[in-house]
C-alpha atoms as one frame of an Amber mdcrd trajectory, in Angstrom:
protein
 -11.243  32.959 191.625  -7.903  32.522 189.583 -10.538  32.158 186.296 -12.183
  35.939 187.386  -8.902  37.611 187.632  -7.942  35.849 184.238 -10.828  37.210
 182.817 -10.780  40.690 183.726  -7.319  41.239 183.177  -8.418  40.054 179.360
 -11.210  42.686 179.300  -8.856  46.065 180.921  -6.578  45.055 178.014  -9.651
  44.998 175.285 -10.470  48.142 176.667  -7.392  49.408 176.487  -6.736  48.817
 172.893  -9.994  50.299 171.863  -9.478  53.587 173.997  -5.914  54.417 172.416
  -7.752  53.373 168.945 -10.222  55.799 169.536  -8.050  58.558 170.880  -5.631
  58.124 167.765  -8.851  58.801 165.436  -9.907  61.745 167.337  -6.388  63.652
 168.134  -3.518  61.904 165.841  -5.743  61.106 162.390  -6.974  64.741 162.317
  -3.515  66.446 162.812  -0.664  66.957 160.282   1.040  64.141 158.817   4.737
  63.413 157.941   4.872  62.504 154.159   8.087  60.300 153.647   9.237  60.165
 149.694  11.517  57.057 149.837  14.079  56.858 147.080  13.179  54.952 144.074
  15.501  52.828 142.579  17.373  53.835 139.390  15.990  51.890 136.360  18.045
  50.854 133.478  15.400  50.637 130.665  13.201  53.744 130.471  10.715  54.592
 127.675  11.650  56.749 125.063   8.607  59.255 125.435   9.322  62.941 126.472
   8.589  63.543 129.850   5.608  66.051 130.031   7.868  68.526 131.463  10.156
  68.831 128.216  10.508  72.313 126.986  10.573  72.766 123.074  12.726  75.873
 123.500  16.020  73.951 122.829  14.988  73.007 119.285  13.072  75.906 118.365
  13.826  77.090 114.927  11.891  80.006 114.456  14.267  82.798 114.952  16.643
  81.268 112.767  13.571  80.708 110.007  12.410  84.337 110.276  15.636  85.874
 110.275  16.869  84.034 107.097  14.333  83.608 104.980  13.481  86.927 103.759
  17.212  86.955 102.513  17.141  84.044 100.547  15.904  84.792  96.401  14.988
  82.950  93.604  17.362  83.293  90.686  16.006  82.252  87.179  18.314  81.950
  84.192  18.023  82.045  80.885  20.045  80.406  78.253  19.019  80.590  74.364
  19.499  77.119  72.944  19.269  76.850  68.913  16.123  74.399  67.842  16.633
  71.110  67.076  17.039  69.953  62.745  17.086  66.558  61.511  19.688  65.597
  59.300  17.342  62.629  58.244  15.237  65.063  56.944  17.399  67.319  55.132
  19.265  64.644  53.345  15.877  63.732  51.826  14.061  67.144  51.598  17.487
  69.358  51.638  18.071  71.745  53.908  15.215  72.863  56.547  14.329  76.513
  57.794  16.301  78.149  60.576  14.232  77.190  63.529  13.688  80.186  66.448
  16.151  79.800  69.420  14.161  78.391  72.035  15.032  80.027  75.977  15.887
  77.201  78.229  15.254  78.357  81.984  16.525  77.120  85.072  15.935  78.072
  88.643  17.910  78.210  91.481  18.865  79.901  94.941  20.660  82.958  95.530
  22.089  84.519  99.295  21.885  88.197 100.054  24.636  88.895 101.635  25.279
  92.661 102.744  22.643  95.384 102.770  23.891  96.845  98.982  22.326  93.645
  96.964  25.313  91.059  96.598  24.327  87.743  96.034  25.568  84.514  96.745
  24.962  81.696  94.591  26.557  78.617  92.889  28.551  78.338  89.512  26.495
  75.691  88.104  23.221  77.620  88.826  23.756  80.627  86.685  26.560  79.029
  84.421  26.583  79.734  80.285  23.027  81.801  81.458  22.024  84.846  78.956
  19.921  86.605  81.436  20.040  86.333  84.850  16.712  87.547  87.315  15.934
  87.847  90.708  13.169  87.635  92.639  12.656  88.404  96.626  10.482  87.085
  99.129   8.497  89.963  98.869   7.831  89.245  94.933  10.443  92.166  94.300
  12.430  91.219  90.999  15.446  92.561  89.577  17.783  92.049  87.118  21.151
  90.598  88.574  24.953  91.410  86.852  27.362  89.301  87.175  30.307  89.785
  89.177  32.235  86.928  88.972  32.897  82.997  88.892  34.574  80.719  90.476
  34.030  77.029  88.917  36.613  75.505  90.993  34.967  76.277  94.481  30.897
  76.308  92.078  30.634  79.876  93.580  29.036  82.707  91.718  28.717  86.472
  92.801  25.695  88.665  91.725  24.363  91.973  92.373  21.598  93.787  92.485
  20.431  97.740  93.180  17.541  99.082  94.645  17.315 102.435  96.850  16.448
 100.486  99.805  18.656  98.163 101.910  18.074  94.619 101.147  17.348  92.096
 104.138  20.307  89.890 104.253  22.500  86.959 106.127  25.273  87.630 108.701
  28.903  85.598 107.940  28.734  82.741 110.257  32.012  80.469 110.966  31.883
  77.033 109.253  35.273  75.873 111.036  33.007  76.403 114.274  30.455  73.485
 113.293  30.432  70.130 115.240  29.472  67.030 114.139  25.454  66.683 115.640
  24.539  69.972 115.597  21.189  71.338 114.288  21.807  73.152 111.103  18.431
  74.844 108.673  18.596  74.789 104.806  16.251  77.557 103.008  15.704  77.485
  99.705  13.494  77.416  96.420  13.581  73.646  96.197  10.552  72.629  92.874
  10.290  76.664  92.920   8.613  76.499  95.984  10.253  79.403  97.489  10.474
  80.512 101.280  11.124  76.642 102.516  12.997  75.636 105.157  13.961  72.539
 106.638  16.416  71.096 109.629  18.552  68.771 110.554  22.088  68.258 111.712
  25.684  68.312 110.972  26.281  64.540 109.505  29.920  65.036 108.611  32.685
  67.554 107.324  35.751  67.504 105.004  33.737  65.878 102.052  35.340  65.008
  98.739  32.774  63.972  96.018  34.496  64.656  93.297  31.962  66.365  91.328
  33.654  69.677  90.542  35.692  69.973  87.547  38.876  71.733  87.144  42.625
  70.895  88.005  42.392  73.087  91.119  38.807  72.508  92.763  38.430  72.747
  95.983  35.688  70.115  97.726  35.400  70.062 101.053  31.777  69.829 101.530
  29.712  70.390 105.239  27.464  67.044 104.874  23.787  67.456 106.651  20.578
  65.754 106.178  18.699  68.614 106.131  16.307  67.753 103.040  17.196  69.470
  99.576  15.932  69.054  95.603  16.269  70.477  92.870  15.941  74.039  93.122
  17.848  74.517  96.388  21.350  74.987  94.671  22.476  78.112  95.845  20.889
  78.350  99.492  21.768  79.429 102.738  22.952  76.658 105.250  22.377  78.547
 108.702  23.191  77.752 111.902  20.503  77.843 114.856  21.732  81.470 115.555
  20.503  82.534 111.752  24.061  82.878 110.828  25.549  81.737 107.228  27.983
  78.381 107.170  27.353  77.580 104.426  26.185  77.462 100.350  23.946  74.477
  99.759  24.917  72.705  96.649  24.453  69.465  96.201  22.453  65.982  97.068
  23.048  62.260  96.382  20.028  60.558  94.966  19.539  57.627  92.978  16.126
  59.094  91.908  17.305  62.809  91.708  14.791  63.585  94.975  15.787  63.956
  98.670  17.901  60.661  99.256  18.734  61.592 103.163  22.270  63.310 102.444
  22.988  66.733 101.720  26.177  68.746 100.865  26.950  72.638 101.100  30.295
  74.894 100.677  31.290  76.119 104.046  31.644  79.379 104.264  35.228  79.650
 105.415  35.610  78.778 101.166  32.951  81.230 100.262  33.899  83.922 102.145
  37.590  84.167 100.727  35.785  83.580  96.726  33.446  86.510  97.510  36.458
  89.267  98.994  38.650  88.045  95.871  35.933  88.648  93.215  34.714  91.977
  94.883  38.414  93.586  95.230  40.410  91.806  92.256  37.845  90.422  90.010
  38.777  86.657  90.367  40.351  84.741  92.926  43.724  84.841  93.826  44.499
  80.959  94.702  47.464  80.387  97.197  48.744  77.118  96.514  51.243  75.397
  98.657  52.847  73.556  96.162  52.798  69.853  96.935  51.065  66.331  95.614
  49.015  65.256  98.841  46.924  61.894  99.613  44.928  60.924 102.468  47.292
  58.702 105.035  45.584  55.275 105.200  46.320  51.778 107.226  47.643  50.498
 104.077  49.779  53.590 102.996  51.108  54.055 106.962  52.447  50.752 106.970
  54.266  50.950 103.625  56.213  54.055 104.976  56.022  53.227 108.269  53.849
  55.862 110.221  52.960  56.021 113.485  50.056  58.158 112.656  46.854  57.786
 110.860  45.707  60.880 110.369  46.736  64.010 108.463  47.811  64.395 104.549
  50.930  62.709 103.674  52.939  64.689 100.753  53.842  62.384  97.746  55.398
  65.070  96.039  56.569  68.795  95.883  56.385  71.098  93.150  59.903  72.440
  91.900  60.020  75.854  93.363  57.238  75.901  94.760  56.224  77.114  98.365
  56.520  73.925  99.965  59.977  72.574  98.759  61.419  76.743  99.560  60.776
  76.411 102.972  61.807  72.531 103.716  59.283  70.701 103.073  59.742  67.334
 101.754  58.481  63.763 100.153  56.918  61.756 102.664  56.360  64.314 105.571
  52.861  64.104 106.589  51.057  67.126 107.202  48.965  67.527 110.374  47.643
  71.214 110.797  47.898  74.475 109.020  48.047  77.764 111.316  47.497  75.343
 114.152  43.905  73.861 112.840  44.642  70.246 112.183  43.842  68.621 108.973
  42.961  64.927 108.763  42.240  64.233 104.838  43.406  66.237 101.519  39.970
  67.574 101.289  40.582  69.608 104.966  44.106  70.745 103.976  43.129  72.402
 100.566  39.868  73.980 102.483  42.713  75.582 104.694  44.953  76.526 102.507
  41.469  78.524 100.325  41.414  80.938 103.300  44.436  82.676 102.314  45.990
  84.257  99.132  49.643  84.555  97.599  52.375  85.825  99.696  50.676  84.616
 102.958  52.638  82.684 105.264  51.469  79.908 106.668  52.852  77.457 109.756
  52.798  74.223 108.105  52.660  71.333 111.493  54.340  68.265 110.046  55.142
  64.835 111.421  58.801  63.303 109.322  60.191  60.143 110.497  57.572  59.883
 113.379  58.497  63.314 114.771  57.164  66.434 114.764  58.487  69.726 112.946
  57.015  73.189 112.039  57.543  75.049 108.796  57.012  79.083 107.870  55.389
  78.607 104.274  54.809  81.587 102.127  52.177  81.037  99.536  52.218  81.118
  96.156  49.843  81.723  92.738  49.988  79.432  89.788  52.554  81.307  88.326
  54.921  80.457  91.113  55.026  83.850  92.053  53.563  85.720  95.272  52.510
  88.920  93.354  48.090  89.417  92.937  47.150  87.645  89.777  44.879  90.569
  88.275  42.460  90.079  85.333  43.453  92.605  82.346  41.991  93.777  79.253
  43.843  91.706  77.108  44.006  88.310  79.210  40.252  88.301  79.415  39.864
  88.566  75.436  41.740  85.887  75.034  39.316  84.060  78.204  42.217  81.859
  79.326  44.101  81.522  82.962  47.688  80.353  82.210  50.343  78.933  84.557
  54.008  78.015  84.600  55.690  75.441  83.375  58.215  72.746  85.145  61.668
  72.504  84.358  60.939  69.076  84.103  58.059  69.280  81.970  60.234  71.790
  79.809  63.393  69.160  79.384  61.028  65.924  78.754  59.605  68.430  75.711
  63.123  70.141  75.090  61.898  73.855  75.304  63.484  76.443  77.113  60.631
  78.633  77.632  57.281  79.033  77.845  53.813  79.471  79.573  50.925  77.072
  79.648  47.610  77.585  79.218  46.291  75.613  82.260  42.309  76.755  81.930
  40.594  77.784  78.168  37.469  79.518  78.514  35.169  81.486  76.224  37.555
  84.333  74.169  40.158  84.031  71.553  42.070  80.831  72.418  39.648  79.212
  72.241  37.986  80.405  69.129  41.501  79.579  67.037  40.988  76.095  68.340
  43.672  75.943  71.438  43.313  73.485  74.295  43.775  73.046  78.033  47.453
  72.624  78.549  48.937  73.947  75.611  52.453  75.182  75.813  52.736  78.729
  74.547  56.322  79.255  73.523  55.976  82.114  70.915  53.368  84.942  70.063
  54.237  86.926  66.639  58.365  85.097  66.884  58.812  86.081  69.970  59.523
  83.976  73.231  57.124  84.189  75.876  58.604  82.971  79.508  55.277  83.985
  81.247  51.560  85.469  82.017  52.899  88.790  81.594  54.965  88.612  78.625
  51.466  88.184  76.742  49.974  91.027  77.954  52.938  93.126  77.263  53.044
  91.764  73.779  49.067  91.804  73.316  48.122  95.072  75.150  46.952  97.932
  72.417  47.503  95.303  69.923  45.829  95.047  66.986  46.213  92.947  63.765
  47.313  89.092  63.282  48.255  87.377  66.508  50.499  84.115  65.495  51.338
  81.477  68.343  53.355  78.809  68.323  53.754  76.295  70.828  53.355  72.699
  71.916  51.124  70.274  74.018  52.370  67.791  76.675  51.999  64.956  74.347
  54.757  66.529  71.988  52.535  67.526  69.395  53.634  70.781  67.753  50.893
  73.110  67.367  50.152  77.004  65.285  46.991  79.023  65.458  46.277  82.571
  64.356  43.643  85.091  65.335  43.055  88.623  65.083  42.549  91.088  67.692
C-alpha cells in the first residue's frame, strides 16, 4: 500500500513537470523576450584596426587640396652662364673662340598671394636669375618682375598682371600651429606640378643654419610632409587651406625626401612681403643684444633657476636693449607676452615688427621676474624707415653703424660700415663686407645719409677712404 502511494506521488510529479514544460513552449517561448546586454569588461590590449564605424571626415584633405592648389605656380629661371675654355688647351693651341653663353634653368615654386598677381617665393629660387617665368595650373604663363629680396629671411616677391583676378591663398597664422597637427605641402617637386602631400607639425623654432648673412632670421616650422627638389617656394597650408607657411628646405643625405621638412612661417613672411610692397626692402627692428639658448650647462654656471628662454650675453652700445634697462645676463622669456624658449623664437618675434616699435620685453634677472618697454631700432641705431634711394642702390650696398668701441680699438672718430656688398659700385671698385667708410671725396662721413647727401646728382670721380676691422687701410675710386 505504502509502495502505491510512493509510486503515484512519483508519477503526479512527472506529470507535472511535463505539463508546465509544455505550457512554457506554447504561451512563454512564443511571447516577447527580455534581452539583457551585461557589461563587458574593459580590456587593456585592443587591436590597432579602425573600428568599421570610423568616419574619414576628420582627416579629409580635399578642401584644403582644391582650394590651394590652383594658387600654387611654377616659376622657371633663367641664368646665362659663359661656356666652359680649357686653359690646357689654349696654352698649347693659344687662345680658343668665345664659346655661346649657355642658359642654365632652374625650377621652383611660387605662392599667389592676393587677387592682383603677387607672388611668394624663396630667395634662393629665383636668385642671380636673368629671366624669371611663370606658369599656372591652368598652363597660363607670364612673365614675373621682381619686386624685391630678402636673403636673410630666403624670401622673394614677384608679380604678375593679367585682366583677370588670379586664384590665390588666404594669410593663415603660423604662431597658431601646434605640435601634431596635420599640415599639406603643394608644390612642383621634379616639375611635377599640382602635388600635394600631408603630414603633421614635427616641431617649431628651427635653427639650421643654412642662411647666410649677419642678420638671418631661421626659425623654421619642421613637418614631414614629403618635399624634393622643386618644392622650394610652396605653400605650407593648414587643414583650413590657409597659408603658414613657405616651404624651403629638406635634410637628405641623398638629396630626395629623407622624412623631415622645413618651411618659413608666415608670421616672417608676412612682415618681408608688407616691407617690400610699401618701402622696397625690409625695415629690420633689431633689439640690440648678443643672445644664446639657456642650457643645463650654461644655467648652472650663472646660476638659473630656469631652463628656458634666451639668456643675453651682451648688449649693443646704444642700442634698444641697453636704453631701456636691459642688461648682461638677464634672460629673456617672452616678447609682447608670447614666450620665447630658444634664440631662434626670439628673433622670429622680434621679425614681426619694424623700427620705432615698442616692444614689452618679459625678463627673468637674478631669478626674478621684470618687464621692460623696448623701442626698436634699424641697423643704423636709429628708429627712422631705412628707405632704398637712387644713389644707395647704385652703389648695391646696405651699411650700418659703427661701435664706439670698434671706432677706439681702430682709432677713428667717424665713420659708417658697409655691413652687406651686393651687386653695384662697391663692389665693382673691389670693396668688402665690413669695410669702414670714413671719407668720400675728403670728406668725413658719420653715416648712411651723409653718402647720399654727398653722392645724390653726383657725377664724376668718387674717392673713398676708409679702413677694415683688421686695421688694414684701404682707397678705391669709381665713377658715377
Amino acid at each position: 500500500m505504502n509502495t502505491k502511494k510512493i509510486l503515484g506521488t512519483l508519477l503526479a510529479a512527472v506529470l507535472g513537470g511535463l505539463v508546465a514544460v509544455f505550457v512554457y513552449a506554447l504561451i512563454v517561448d512564443n511571447g516577447p523576450q527580455a534581452v539583457v546586454n551585461p557589461q563587458p569588461k574593459p580590456e587593456s590590449v585592443r587591436f590597432a584596426n579602425l573600428p568599421s564605424t570610423f568616419s574619414s571626415d576628420q582627416f579629409d584633405f580635399t578642401y584644403a587640396a582644391e582650394n590651394t592648389v590652383h594658387a600654387v605656380v611654377n616659376v622657371k629661371t633663367e641664368t646665362e652662364r659663359s661656356g666652359y675654355r680649357n686653359p690646357l688647351y689654349e696654352f698649347f693651341y693659344g687662345d680658343q673662340a668665345p664659346q655661346q653663353q649657355q642658359p642654365v634653368v632652374g625650377i621652383g615654386s611660387g605662392v599667389i598671394i592676393s587677387p592682383d598677381g603677387y607672388i611668394v617665393t624663396n630667395n634662393h629660387v629665383i636668385e642671380g636669375s636673368n629671366t624669371i617665368s611663370i606658369t599656372l595650373n591652368d598652363n597660363r604663363q607670364f612673365d614675373a618682375k621682381l619686386v624685391g629680396t630678402d636673403p636673410s629671411t630666403d624670401i622673394a616677391l614677384l608679380k604678375i598682371d593679367s585682366d583677370k583676378p588670379f586664384p590665390y591663398i588666404t594669410w593663415g597664422n603660423s604662431d597658431d600651429l601646434k605640435l601634431g597637427q596635420w599640415v599639406l605641402a603643394v608644390g612642383n617637386p621634379f616639375n611635377l606640378t599640382s602635388t600635394v602631400t600631408a603630414g603633421i607639425v614635427s616641431a617649431k623654432g628651427r635653427n639650421l643654419g643654412i642662411l647666410k648673412g649677419k642678420y638671418r632670421i631661421e626659425s623654421f616650422i619642421q613637418t614631414d610632409a614629403a618635399l624634393n627638389p622643386g618644392n622650394s617656394g610652396g605653400a605650407l597650408v593648414n587643414t583650413d587651406g590657409q597659408l603658414v607657411g613657405i616651404n624651403s628646405a629638406i635634410i637628405s643625405p641623398s638629396g630626395g625626401y629623407a622624412g623631415n621638412s622645413f618651411a618659413i612661417p608666415v608670421t616672417i613672411v608676412k612682415k618681408v612681403v608688407d616691407d617690400l610692397k610699401k618701402y622696397g626692402e625690409v625695415q629690420r627692428a633689431f633689439l640690440g643684444v648678443t643672445i644664446q639658448d639657456v642650457t643645463a650647462e650654461l644655467a648652472k654656471k650663472n646660476d638659473l633657476d630656469i631652463l628656458e628662454g634666451v639668456y643675453v650675453s651682451g648688449l649693443s652700445e646704444d642700442g634698444a636693449a641697453e636704453k631701456a634697462g636691459i642688461k648682461s645676463g638677464d634672460v629673456i622669456t617672452a616678447i609682447n607676452g608670447d614666450k620665447v624658449g630658444s634664440s631662434a623664437e626670439l628673433q622670429e618675434q622680434i621679425s614681426k615688427y619694424r623700427p620705432g616699435d615698442k616692444v614689452t620685453v618679459a625678463v627673468n634677472r637674478d631669478n626674478k621676474k621684470k618687464q621692460f618697454e623696448v623701442e626698436l631700432r634699424n641697423m643704423q641705431g636709429t628708429t627712422g624707415v631705412v628707405k632704398t634711394d637712387v644713389t644707395t642702390a647704385a652703389l648695391g650696398a646696405t651699411f650700418e653703424k659703427v661701435s664706439k668701441e670698434e671706432m677706439n680699438r681702430l682709432g677713428i672718430d667717424h665713420g659708417v660700415k658697409v655691413a652687406k656688398v651686393g651687386p653695384g659700385k662697391l663692389r665693382e671698385a673691389g670693396i668688402k663686407d665690413n669695410f669702414i667708410i670714413t671719407t668720400i671725396n675728403n670728406k668725413p662721413v658719420n653715416n648712411a645719409d651723409d653718402i647720399n647727401n654727398m653722392l645724390e646728382g653726383f657725377s664724376g670721380g668718387v674717392y673713398i677712404e676708409g679702413v677694415y676691422p683688421n686695421g688694414v687701410i684701404a682707397y678705391y675710386a669709381f665713377g658715377m
